[in-house]
C-alpha positions in Angstrom: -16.7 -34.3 190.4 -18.3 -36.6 192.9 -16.0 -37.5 195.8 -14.4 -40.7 197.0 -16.8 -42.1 199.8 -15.7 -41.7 203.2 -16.9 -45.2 204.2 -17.9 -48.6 203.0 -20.5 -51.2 203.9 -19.6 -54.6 203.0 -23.1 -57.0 202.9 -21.7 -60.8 202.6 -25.1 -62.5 201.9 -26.1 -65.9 201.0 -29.3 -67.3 199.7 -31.4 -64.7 201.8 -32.7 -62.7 199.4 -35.7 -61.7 200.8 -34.0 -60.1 204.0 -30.6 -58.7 201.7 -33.4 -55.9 200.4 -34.1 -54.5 203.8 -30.2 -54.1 204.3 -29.2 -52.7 201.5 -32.3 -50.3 201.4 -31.3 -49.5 204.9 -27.7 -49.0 203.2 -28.6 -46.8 200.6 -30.4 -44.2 202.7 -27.6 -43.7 205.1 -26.6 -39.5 205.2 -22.9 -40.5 204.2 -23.2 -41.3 201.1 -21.3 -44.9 201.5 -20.3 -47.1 198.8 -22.0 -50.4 199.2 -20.4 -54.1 198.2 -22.6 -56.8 198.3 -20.9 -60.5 198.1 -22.7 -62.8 196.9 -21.4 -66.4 198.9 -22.1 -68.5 196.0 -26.3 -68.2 196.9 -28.3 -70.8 194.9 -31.2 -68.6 195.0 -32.3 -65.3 193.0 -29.6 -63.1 195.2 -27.7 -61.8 192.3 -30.7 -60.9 190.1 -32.3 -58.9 193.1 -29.2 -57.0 193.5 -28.7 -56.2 189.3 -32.1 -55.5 188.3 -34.1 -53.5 192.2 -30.2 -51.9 193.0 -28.5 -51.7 190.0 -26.2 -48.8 191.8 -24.9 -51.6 194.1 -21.3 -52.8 193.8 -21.7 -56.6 193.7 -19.3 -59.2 193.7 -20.6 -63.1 192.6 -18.5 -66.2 193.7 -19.8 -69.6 192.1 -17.9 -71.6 195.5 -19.2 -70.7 198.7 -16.4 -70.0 201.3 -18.0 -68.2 204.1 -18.6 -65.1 205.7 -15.1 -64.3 207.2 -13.7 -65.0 203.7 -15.6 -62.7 201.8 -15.4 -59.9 205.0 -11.5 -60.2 204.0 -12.3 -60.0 200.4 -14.9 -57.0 201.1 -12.4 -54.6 202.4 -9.4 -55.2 199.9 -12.1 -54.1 197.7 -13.4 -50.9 199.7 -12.1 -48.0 198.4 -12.8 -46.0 202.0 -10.4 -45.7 204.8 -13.4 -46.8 207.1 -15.0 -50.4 206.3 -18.5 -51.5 208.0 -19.8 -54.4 207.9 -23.5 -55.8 208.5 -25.0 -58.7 208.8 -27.7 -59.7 205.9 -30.6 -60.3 208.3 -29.8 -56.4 209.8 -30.3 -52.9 209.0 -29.6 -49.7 210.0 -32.2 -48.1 212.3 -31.5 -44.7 211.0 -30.0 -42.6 208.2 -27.5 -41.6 210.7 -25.6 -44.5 212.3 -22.6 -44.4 209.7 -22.2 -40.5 209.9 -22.4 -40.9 213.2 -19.8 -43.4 214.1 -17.6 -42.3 211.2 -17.3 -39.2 214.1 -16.6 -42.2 216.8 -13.1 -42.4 214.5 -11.6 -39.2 216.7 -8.4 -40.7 218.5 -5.5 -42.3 216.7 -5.9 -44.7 219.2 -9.3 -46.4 217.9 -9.1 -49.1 215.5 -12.6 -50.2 215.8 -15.9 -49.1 216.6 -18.4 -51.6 218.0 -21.9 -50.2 216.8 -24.7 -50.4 219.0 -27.2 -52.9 218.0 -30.7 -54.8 219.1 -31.5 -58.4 218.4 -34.9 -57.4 217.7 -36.5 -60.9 218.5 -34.5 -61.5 221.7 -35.3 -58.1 223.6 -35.4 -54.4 223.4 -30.9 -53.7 224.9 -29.1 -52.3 223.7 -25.8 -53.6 223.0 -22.6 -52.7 222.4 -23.1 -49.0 223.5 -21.3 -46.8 225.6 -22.2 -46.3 228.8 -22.4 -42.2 228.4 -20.9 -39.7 225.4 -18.4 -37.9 227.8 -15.3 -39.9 226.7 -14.1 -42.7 224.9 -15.1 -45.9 226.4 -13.3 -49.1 224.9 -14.1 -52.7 224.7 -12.3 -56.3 224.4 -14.2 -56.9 220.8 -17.4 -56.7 219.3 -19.9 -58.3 217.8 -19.3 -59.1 213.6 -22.6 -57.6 212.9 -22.2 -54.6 213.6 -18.8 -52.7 213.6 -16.1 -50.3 211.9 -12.3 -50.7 211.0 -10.1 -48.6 210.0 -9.4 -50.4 206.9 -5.3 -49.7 206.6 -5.1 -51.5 210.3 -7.4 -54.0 209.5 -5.1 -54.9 205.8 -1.5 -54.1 207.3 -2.6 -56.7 210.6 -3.5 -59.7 207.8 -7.4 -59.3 208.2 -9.7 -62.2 209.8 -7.8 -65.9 210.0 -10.0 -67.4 207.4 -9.0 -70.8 208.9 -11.6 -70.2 211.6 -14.6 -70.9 208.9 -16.8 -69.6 211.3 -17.2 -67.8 214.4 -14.4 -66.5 216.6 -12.6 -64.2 214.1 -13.7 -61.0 215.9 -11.9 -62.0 219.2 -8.7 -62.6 217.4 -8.8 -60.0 215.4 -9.0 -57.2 218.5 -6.6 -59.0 220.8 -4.2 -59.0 217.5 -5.0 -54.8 217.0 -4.9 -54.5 220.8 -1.4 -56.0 220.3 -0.7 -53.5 218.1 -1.6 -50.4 219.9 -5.1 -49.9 218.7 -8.5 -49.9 220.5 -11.9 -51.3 219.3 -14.4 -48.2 221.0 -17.9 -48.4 222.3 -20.2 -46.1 219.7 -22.7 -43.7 220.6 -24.5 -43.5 218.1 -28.2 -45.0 216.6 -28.2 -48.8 216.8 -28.6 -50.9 214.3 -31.4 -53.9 214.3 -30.6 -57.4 214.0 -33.1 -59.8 212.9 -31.4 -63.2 213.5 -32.3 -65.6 210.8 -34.9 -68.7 211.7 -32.3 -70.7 209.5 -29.3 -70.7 211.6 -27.3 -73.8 211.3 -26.7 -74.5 215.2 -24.6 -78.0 214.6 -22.1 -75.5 212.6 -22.1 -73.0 215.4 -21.6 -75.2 218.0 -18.6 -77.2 216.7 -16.9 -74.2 214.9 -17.7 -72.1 218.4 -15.9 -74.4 220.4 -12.9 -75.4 217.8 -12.4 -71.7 217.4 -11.9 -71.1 221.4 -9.3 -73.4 221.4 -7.2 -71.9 218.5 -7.9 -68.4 219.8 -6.0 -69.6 223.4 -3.2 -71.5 221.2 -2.1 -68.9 218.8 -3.0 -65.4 221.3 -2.3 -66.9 225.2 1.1 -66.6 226.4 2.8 -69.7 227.5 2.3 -68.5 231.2 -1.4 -68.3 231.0 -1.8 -71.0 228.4 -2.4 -74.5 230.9 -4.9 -72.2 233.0 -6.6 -70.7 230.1 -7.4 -73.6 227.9 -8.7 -75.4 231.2 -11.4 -72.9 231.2 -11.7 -72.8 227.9 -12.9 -76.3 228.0 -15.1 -76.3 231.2 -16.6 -73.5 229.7 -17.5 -74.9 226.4 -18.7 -77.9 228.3 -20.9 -76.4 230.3 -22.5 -74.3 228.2 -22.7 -77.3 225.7 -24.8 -78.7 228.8 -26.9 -75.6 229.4 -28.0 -75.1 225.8 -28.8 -79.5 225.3 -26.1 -80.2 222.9 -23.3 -81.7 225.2 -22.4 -83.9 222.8 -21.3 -81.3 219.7 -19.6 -79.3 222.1 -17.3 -81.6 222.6 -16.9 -82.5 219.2 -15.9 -78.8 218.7 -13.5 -78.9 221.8 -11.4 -82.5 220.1 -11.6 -80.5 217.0 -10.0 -77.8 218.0 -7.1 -79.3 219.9 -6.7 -81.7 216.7 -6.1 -78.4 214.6 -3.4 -76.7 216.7 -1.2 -79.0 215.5 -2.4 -77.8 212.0 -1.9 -74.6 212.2 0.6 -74.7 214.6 3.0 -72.2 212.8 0.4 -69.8 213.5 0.8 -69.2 216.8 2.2 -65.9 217.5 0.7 -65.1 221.1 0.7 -61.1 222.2 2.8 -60.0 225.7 1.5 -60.5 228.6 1.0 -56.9 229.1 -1.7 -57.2 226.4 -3.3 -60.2 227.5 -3.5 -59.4 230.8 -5.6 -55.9 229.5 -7.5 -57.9 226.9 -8.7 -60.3 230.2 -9.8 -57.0 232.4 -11.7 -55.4 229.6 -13.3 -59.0 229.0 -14.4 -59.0 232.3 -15.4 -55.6 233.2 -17.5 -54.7 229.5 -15.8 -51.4 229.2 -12.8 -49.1 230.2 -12.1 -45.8 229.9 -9.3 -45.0 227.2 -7.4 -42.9 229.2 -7.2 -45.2 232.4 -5.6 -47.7 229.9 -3.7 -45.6 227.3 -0.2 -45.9 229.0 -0.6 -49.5 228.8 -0.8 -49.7 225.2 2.4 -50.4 223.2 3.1 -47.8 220.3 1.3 -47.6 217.1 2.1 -50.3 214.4 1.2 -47.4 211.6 
């Protein structure tokens, strides 16, 4: 009798064909045997077809209506059937046959709700991101990066999952200072990277206005009222400047109106964490890592 997987990789994919083989290649060969769910975003090309007729052993899911990635992320893990859920990009792969037996072992303290997996963006550089800084200990982070992580998938359900108002971009931030909040910790991994090949086709006007929208909802629903004047001021500078640095001033801005337009929208929403955990969630922000056990006191208790 074969048994149940121990993990699951959930591939949201859209109208990349080509690069969705590599990933679920690199999927398929991993040591731990995963189950593999591949959702197809409403793709207008021949997504779907690769998947049934090259990996007919895949698990995928076809929606006609495209709703985005952190929509089908949520949908992915209410249809894992493993406690752990990873999730990887469709223009990555997994540099070794390893990396999910190895950060399945990175699950060793109640504590940790998350693992960030290392990872390269292979056309950027050669760091590597996202890794702890040595395997002595348990080294936590503020979030990671959406590409390449683990949840415990009973946390990730029982806290309500990505806001899928956020569209895109953002949802990882909210997510950890929400499990933070809870008593959990998103860990640094240690184990083989994985290798993210950013798409050419990345939709930079999209980024750019949901990026800056987003940083304004995360501040309004998370920040307590304390902190809230000082933190949306930086917020703002911050999203202005770097609209400045990157050439697109203008869409920045855009972003920024947006998203003070939509607190009012999803104003019932807001439900910010103590300051306790805001104040932790700000000093692991700023120094990239902490040891668990310099922080473990200031955790509240377990939610489950």
């Amino acid at each position: 009798m074969k048994s149940a997987p121990r993990a699951t990789i959930i591939i949201s994919t859209k109208n990349r064909a080509d690069d969705l083989r590599k990933t679920v290649e690199s999927s398929l060969h991993q040591s731990a045997n995963p189950e593999v769910l591949v959702l197809d975003d409403g793709s207008t090309d021949d997504t779907s077809d690769v998947i049934r007729n090259e990996f007919p052993q895949i698990k995928l899911h076809r929606f006609e209506r495209s709703q985005g990635y952190i929509v089908r992320r949520n949908h992915g893990a209410s249809l894992a059937s493993a406690p752990i859920v990873f999730s990887i990009d469709d223009d990555a792969i997994f540099s070794s046959p390893h990396v999910v037996e190895q950060t399945l072992a990175d699950f060793d303290h109640p504590r940790i709700g998350a693992v960030a997996i290392p990872f390269i963006n292979v056309r950027q550089d050669k760091q590597v991101r996202q890794a702890a800084s040595d395997k002595t200990g348990i080294h936590i982070a503020a979030s990671y990066i959406g590409t390449a992580h683990a949840l415990r998938r009973d946390l990730f359900l029982k806290l309500g999952g990505y806001r899928e108002c956020l569209v895109h971009q953002g949802e990882e931030g909210d997510y950890c200072i929400r499990l933070l909040e809870a008593g959990y910790v998103v860990r640094l991994g240690g184990g083989d990277p994985i290798h993210h090949f950013e798409s050419p086709r990345r939709d930079f006007q999209r980024m750019d206005l949901y990026g800056r929208r987003n940083d304004i909802l995360f501040a309004f629903w998370n920040v307590p009222l304390s902190r809230m004047p000082l933190h949306v001021i930086g917020t703002t500078f911050n999203g202005l400047k770097f609209g400045l640095r990157c050439g697109r001033p203008v869409r920045h801005a855009q972003g920024l109106l947006r998203g003070y337009a939509a607190t009012f929208t999803y104003r019932k929403e807001r439900k910010p964490v103590s300051l306790k955990t805001y104040k932790l969630y700000r000093r692991l922000k700023k120094s990239g890592s902490l040891p668990l056990p310099k922080v473990e006191k200031e955790l509240p208790p377990f939610v489950i």
